[in-house]
N, C-alpha and C positions, 0 to 999 in steps of 0.2 A: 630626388628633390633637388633639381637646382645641380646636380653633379655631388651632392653631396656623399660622404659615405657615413651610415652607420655601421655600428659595430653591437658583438654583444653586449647588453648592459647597459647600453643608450636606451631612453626613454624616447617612444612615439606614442602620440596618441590618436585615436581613430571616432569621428562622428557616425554611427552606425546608422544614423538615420539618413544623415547625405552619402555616406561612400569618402567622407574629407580624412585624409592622414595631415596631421602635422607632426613638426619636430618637438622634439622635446615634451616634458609634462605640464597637462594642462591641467586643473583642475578643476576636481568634479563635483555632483551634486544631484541628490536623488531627485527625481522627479515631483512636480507638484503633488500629485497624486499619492503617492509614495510618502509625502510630507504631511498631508492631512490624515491619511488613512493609518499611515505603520508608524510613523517618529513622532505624528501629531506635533510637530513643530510649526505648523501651519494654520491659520484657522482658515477653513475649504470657502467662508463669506468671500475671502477678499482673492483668491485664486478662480481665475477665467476660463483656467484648463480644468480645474476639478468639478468646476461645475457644470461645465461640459458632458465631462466623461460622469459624472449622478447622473446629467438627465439618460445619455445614452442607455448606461443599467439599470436605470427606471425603466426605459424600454421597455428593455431585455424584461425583466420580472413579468412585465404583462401579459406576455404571448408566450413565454418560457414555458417548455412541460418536463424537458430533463430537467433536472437536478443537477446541480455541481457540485460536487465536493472536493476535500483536500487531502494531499497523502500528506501525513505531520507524525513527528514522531517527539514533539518538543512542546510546551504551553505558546512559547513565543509563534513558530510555525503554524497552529495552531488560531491562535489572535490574527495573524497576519492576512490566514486565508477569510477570515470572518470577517475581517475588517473589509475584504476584496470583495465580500457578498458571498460565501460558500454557505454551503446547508447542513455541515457537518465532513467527518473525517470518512473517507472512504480506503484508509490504509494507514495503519499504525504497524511499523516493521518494528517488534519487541527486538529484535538481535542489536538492534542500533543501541540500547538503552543497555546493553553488556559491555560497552567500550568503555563508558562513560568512567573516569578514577579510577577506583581501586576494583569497581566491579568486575572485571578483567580476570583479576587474580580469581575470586571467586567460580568465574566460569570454568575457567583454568585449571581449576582443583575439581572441581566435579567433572569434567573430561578425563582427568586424568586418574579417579577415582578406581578402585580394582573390583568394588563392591556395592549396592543396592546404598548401606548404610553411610560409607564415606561420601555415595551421590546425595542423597538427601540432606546431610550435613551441610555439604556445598550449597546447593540450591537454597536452605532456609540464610543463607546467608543471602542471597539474590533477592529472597523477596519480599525486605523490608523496601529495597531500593523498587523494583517493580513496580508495585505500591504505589509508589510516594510519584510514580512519575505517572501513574494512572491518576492519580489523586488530579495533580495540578492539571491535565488533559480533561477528564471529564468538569472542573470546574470553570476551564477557557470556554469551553463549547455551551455550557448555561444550558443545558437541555438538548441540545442537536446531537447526533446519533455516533455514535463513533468503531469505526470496524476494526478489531484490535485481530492482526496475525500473529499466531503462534511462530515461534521458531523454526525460521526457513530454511538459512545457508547450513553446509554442512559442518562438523565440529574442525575441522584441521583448520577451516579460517581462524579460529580463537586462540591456535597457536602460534608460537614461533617455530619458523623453517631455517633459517640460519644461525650458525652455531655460537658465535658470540652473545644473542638474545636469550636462547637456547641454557646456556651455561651461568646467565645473570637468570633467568628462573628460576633456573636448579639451584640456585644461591638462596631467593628470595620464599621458595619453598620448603627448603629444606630436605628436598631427593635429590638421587643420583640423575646427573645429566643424562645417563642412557638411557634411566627413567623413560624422563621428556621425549629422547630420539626415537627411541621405540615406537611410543604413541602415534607418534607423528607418521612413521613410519607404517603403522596398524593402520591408519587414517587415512593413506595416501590413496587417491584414486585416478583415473586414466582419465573419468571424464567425470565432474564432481557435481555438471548440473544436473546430471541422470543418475547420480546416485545417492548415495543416505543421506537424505536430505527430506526437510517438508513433514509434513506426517507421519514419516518412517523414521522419523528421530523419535514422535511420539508412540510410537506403535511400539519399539523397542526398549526405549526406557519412558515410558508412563509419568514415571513421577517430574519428571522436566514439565509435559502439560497441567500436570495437576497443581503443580508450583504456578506456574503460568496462570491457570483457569482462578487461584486461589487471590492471587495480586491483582485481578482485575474483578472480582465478586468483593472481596474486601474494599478496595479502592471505594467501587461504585457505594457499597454500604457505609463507609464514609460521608462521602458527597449526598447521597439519598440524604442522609440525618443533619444535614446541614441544611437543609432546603431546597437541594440544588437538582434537578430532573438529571435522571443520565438515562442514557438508552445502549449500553454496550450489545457490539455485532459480534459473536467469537468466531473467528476464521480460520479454520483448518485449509492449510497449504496442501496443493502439488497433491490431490486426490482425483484420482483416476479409477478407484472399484469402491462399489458404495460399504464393505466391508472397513475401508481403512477410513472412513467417515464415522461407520457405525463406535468402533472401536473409541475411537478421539472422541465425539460425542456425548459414551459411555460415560466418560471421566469431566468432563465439562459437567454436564447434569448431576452429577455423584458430589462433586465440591461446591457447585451452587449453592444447593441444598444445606451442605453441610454449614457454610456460610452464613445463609439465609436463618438459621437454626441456632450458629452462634449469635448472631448479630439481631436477632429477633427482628427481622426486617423483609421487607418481599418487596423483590427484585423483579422488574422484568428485563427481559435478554431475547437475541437468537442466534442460532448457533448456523455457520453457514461452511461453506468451502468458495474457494478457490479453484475456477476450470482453467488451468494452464497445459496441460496436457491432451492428445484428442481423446484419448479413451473417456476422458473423463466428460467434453462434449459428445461423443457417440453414444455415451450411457446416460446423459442426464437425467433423463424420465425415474430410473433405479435410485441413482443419487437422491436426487430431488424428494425421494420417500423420507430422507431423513435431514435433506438441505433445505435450509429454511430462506437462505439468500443464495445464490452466485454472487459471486466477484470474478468478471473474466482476466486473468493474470496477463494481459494480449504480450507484454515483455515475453515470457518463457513460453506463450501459445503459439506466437513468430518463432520462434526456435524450434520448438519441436514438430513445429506440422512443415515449417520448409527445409530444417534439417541441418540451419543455420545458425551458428553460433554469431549473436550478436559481438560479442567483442572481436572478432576476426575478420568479421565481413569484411571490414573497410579496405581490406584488401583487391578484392574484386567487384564490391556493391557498384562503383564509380562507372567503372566496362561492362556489368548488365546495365545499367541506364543509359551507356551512349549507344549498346547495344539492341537499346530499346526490349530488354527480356523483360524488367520492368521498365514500370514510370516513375517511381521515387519508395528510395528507401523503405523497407518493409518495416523497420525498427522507429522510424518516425513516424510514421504513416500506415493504419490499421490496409495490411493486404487483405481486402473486399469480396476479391475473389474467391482467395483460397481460405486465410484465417475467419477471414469475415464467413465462409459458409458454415464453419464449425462453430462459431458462434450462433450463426441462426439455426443449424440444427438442434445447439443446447437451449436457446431460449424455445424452440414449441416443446421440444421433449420436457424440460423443462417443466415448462405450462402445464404439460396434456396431466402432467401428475400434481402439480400443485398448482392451481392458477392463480393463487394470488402473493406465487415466490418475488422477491425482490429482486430487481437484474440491475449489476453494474459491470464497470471496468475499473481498473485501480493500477494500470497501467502508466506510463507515461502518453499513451496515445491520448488517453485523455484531455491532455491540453492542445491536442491537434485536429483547427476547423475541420478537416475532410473526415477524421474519423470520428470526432464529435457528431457530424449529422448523422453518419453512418450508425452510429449506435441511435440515433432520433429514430433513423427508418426501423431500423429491427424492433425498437418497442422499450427498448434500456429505460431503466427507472431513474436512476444517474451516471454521473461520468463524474470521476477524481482524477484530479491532475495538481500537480506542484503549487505553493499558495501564490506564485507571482504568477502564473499561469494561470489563475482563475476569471479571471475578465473577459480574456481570449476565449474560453471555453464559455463561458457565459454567453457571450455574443455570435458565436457560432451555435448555439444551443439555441437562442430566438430566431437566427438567418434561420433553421432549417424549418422552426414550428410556423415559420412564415412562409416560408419556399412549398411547403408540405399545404400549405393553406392554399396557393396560390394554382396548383395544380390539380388541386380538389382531388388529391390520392386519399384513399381511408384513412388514418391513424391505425396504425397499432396500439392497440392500450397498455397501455401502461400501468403496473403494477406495484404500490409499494405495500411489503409483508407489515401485518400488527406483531408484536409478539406475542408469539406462542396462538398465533391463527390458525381455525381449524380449517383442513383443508383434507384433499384425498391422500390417506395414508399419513397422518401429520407424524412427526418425529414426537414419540412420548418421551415426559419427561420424566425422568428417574426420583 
């Protein structure tokens, strides 16, 4: 600019909408939109742009046949995406709600537990907090459906790996540092997104789900007694043989109940999976006896069907596209060809066994026009995507029921599950 030189630590700032840099800091200021919807600092009568963008997702609403929803793992995140127009949560990641304060130490302690009984000690410490963060989730949503995932990442994330952190634990816990190293060490894997992780954390220690299944049937019995409709989704992760369905399932159903029983109240729920892996689109029809929803993981279903670690790509993603091997990134952009067939083989397999299963994605593709219609064609019930991202997929969700209109192609029907619908093979409840 002008000869000038910046350094690190200098302030520039960038118009994203022209491509304009200037020097130094400008200040900034959310959008109208943004103002009446999320800060409500605005009233949207006297804003030209907000009323713009209502009428446009009034549009959208009238020819709309997917569904949008929100991945939220927060009440605010949650308000946010609603305010945007979503129809509910299509992704509550429970691991995020283990960082939060002191909860950490908790987890911490039940990783590092030697025994069944020091595990469950730990854990009833987790699930007052659990709870309480179900609570204010199913009361933001006012009756809209929310998909809550079990514990996905593996256990060595919730530790510390270097030694200085390491040895304030072993302070804070009161064990020996080798304790901790140890673990860590027992924990460590080559390659952690194929390994003990997803459902095989519940498969091997139980009582983590049942903790889990217990903070969100409590939660919702809460909220139910207050007035407030819930509709909780239970989503068992990273299942690939309908056995490690069955299993997680088992114990979901078994704490309802018990729940239900405490709490003198009747819930309805369904209990679904997660198809990130291909076995687990090659088998759907099997699955599907006891899966009451899909949610397609397309983050880890791009990884394991092209073999691709999303965090690494970027290395050479840039040289297949100048290469022309693809056309744009697989991680932004649902590849159609290849992920996108495993996904249409699990939606008829799918079907042929349940036909009136609920099919989403809970992906980040979610908020991306090309893969948003792409799930309109396959027949998807809805699409979650991030709550600033909801508008964007809103409006690619009406381009395509319009595009689809215009070409006079069939529709695929589209299916949303009742809870606890009887269908072929339905999953009984315990």
């Amino acid at each position: 600019m002008n000869g000038q030189t910046w350094k690190e630590g200098d302030y520039l700032s960038i118009n994203g909408t022209l491509g304009n840099v200037y020097g130094g800091e400008i200040k900034t200021a959310a959008s109208e939109i943004v103002q009446v919807l999320v800060e409500k600092s605005l009233d949207g009568k006297s804003s030209e742009t907000y009323g713009m963008f209502k009428t446009l997702m009034d549009w959208c609403s009238k020819v709309t046949r997917l569904q949008v929803r929100t991945n939220a793992d927060t009440p605010e995140q949650t308000e946010n995406a609603l305010a945007f127009g979503a129809t509910g949560i299509g992704l509550t990641r429970t691991e995020h709600m283990f960082f939060e304060g002191n909860r950490i130490d908790a987890m911490r302690e039940m990783i590092l537990a030697d025994n069944l009984a020091d595990r469950k000690k730990a854990l009833a410490k987790l699930l007052p907090y659990q709870k309480e963060d179900f609570v204010g989730i199913f009361k933001a949503l006012k009756g809209y459906p929310a998909t809550i995932r079990f514990l996905d990442p593996p256990l060595h994330e919730f530790l510390p790996h270097e030694e200085p952190a390491q040895k304030d634990l072993a302070a804070k816990m009161g064990v020996p540092v080798e304790k901790i190293q140890q673990r860590v060490k027992e924990l460590h894997e080559f390659n952690p997104m194929l390994g003990f992780r997803g459902c095989r954390l519940g498969i091997v220690y139980p009582e983590i789900s049942e903790m889990q299944a217990r903070a969100v049937f409590e939660a919702a019995a809460e909220v139910q007694k207050a007035g407030i409709k819930v509709k909780p989704e239970v989503m068992i992760p990273l299942v690939g043989f309908k056995r490690e369905l069955d299993l997680q399932v088992e114990v979901v159903h078994r704490v309802a109940q018990e729940v239900m029983a405490e709490q003198k109240v009747k819930l309805t729920y369904l209990v679904g999976t997660m198809i990130e892996v291909p076995r687990g689109a090659l088998t759907a029809d099997e699955i599907a006896q006891t899966a009451e929803f899909f949610s397609f993981g397309t983050n880890d279903l791009t990884q394991t069907a092209l073999g691709m670690s999303r965090d690494d790509s970027g290395t050479f993603i840039p040289a297949y596209t100048e290469a022309e091997i693809i056309k744009k990134n697989p991680f932004a952009s649902i590849d159609q060809t290849g992920v996108g067939q495993l996904m249409r083989i699990a939606v008829e397999k799918g079907r042929s066994t349940r036909p009136d299963i609920k099919l989403g994605i809970c992906g980040e593709h979610g908020g991306d026009p090309d893969s948003v219609k792409f799930c309109h064609k396959v027949g998807l019930s809805y699409v979650s995507c991030s709550p600033f991202r909801v508008p964007v997929a809103r409006l690619a969700a009406a381009q395509a029921a319009l595009e689809e209109e215009a070409t006079a192609k069939p529709r695929p029907a589209a299916y949303s599950a009742s809870p606890r619908s009887a269908a072929k093979k339905p999953a009984k409840k315990k």
